[in-house]
C-alpha positions in Angstrom: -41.0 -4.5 -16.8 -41.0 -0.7 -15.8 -39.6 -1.6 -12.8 -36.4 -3.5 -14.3 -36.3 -0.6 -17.0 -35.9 2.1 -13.6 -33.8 -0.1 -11.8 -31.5 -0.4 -15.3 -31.5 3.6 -15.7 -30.4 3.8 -11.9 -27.3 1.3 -12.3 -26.4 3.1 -15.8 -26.5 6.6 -13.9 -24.9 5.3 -11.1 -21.6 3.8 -13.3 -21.5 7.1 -16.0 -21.2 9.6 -12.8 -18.5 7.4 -11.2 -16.7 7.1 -14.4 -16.9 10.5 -15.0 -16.4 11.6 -11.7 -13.3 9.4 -10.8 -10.7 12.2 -10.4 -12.9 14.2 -7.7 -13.6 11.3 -5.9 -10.1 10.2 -5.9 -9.0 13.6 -4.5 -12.0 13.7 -2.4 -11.3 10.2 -0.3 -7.4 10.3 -0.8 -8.0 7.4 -2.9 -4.0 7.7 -4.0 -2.5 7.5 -0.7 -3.6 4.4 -0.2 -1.8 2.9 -3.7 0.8 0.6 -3.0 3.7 0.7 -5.6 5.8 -2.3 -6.3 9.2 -0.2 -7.4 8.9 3.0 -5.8 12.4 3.8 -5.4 12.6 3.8 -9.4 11.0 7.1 -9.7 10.9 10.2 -8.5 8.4 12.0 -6.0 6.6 13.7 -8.8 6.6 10.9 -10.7 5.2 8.8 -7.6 2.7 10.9 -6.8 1.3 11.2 -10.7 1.1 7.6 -11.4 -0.5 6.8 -7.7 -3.4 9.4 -8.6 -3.6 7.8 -12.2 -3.6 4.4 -11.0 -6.5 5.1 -8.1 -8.3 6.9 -11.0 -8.6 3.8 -13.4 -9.2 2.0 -10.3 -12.2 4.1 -9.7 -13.4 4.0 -13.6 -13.3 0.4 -13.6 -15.7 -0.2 -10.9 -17.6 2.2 -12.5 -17.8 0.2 -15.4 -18.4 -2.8 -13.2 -21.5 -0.9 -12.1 -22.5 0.5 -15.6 -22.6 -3.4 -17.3 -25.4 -5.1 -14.5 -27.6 -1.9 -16.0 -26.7 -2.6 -19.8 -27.2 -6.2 -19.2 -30.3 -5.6 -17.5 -31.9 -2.8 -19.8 -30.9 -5.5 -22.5 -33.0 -8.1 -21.0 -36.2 -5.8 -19.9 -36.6 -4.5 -23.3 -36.1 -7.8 -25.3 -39.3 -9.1 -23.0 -41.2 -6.3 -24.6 
């Protein structure tokens, strides 16, 4: 069981540093250049380049979360066998 408990307080660290993290490592990666937009000639170049960083920065906090539930879900199920 302590084992599960760890391994649940690893995956919860893990997904609350990502998630709070996701700007720097968005900047850090050039996470943004990578975006593809579907109607880029609609905005401008500021514009562009705002909703590209915000869009690799949910992108970034969602698979945080998606790392953050597994440890939830398995901190959960250790501590109910207890």
């Amino acid at each position: 069981m302590l084992a599960l408990i760890i391994l649940a307080g690893f995956l919860i660290a893990a997904g609350l540093i990502m998630v709070a993290a996701a700007k720097q490592i968005v900047k850090r990666y050039g996470l943004d250049k990578k975006v593809v937009l579907e109607h880029e000639t609609e905005l401008d170049e500021e514009e562009i380049d705002e909703y590209k960083t915000l869009k690799a920065t949910v992108n970034v906090k969602l698979c945080g979360m998606l790392v953050f539930l597994p440890g939830i879900i398995l901190l959960l199920i250790a501590l109910k066998k207890i």
